[in-house]
C-alpha positions as a Markdown table, in Angstrom:
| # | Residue | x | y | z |
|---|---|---|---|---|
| 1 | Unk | -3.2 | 4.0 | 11.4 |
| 2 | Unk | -5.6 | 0.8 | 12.8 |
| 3 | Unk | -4.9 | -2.7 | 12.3 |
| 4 | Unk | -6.2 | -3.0 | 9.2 |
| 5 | Unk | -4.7 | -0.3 | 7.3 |
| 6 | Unk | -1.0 | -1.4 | 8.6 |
| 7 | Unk | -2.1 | -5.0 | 7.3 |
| 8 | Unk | -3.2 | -3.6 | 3.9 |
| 9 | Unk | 0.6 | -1.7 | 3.6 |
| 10 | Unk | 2.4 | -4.9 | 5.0 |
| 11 | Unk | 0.9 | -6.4 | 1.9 |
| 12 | Unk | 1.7 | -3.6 | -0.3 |
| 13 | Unk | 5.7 | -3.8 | 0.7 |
| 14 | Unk | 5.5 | -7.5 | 0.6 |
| 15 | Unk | 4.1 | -6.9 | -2.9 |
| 16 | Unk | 6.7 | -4.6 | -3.5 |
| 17 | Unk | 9.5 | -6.0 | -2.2 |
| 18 | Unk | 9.2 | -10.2 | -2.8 |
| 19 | Unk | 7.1 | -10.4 | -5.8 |
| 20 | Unk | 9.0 | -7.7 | -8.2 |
| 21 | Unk | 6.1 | -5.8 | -8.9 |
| 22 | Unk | 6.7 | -1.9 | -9.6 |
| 23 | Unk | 5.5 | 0.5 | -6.7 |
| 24 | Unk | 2.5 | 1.5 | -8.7 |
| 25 | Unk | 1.4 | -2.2 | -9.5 |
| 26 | Unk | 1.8 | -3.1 | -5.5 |
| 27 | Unk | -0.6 | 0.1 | -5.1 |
| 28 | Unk | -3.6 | -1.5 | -7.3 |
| 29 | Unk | -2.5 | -5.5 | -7.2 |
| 30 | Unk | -4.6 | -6.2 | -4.2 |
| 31 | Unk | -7.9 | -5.1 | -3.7 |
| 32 | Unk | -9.4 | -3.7 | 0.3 |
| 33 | Unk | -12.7 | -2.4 | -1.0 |
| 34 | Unk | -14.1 | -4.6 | 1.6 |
| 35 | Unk | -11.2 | -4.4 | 4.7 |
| 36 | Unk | -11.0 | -0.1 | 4.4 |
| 37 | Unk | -12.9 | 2.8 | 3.5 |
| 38 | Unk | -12.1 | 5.3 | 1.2 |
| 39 | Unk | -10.5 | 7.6 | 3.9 |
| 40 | Unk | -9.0 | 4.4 | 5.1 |
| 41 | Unk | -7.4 | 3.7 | 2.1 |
| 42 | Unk | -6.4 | 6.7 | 1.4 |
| 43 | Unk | -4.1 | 7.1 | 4.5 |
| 44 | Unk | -2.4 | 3.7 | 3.7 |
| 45 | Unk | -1.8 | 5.1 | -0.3 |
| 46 | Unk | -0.2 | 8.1 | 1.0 |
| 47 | Unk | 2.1 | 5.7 | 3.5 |
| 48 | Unk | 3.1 | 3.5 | 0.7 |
| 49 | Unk | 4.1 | 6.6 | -1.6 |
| 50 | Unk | 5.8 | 8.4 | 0.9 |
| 51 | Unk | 7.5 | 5.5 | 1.5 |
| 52 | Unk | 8.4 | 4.2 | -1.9 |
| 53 | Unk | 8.3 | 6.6 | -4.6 |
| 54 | Unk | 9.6 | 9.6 | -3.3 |
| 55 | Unk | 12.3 | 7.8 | -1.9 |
| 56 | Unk | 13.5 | 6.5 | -5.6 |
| 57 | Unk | 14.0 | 10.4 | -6.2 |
C-alpha cells in the first residue's frame, strides 16, 4: 500500500471511528478520485472492509 492509499484509510477510520458515521458511509463520505486510481482504491476498500465489517460478524 503507498502513501496515498494508507492516507485515504487513515481518513476512512478517522471517519469511522470520531465522526459516528457507519462503515459503509466512511467508505463513500470522502471522495479520492483525484489522490488514487481505480486499482488504487480498490486495495484501500478491501483494507477498510476487512477491517471493519467483517470484524462486526
Amino acid at each position: 500500500m503507498n502513501d496515498r492509499q494508507k492516507e485515504a484509510l487513515e481518513q476512512m477510520e478517522r471517519q469511522f471511528k470520531t465522526v459516528g458515521v457507519t462503515p459503509i458511509q466512511a467508505l463513500y463520505r470522502l471522495d479520492y478520485s483525484d489522490k488514487l486510481s481505480k486499482e488504487e482504491f480498490d486495495v484501500v476498500t478491501k483494507a477498510f472492509i476487512n477491517n471493519y465489517l467483517f470484524a462486526m460478524n
